[in-house]
Structures are given as structure tokens and as C-alpha cells.
C-alpha positions in Angstrom: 0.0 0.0 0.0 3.2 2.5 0.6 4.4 2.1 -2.3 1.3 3.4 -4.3 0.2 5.8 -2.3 4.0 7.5 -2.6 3.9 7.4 -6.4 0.0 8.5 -6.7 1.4 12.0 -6.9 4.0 11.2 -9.7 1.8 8.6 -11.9 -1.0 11.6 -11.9 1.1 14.2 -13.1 2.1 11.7 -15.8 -1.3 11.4 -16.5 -2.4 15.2 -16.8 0.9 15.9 -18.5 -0.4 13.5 -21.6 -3.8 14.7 -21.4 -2.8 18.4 -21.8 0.2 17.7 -24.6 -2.2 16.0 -26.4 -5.3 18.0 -26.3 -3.8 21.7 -25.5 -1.1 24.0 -28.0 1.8 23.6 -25.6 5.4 25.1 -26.5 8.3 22.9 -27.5 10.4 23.9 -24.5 13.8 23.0 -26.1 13.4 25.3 -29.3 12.2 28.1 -26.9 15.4 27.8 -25.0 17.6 27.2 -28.2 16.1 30.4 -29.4 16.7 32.9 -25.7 20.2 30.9 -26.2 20.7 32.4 -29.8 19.3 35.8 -29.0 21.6 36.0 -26.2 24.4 35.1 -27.6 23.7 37.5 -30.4 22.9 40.5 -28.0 26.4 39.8 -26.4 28.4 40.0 -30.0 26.7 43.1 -30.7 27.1 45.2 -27.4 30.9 43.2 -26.7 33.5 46.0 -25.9 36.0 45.9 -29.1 39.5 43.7 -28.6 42.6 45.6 -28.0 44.8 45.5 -30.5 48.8 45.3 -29.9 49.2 48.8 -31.2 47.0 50.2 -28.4 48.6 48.1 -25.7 52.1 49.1 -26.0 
């Protein structure tokens, strides 16, 4: 009896989890966070303080 009343929790999440990916529009989590990835990446090569070169070092 322990042992299903500890996983009752997990095995219904499971359940609603299905029901709502396959009856709701719900975001491919992965490609969102590929794209914030990208977009940061691309904010931080754009606003990057120039390298030094020699010239100015010396």
C-alpha cells in the first residue's frame, strides 16, 4: 500500500501531463530555450567592448 500511495502523486502528473500535450497547444520547451540561447548570444556580440589591439597596448 506504501508504495502506491508515494507514487499516486508522480503517476497523476504523468497522466495530466499526456492529457494536456495532447489536447492543448503547448510550447516545445527546447526550441524556446535554443532560441533565448541564440538571441543571447547574439545581444552579447553586438554590445561586446571591441578587442585591443597590440598597437594600443604598448
Amino acid at each position: 500500500m506504501g508504495i502506491i500511495r508515494s507514487s499516486f502523486p508522480f503517476i497523476a502528473g504523468t497522466v495530466c501531463g499526456i492529457y494536456i500535450a495532447q489536447n492543448y497547444h503547448v510550447p516545445n520547451i527546447r526550441k524556446l530555450a535554443y532560441s533565448a540561447i541564440f538571441r543571447a548570444k547574439e545581444v552579447e556580440e553586438k554590445y561586446r567592448k571591441p578587442k585591443k589591439t597590440s598597437e594600443e597596448d604598448e
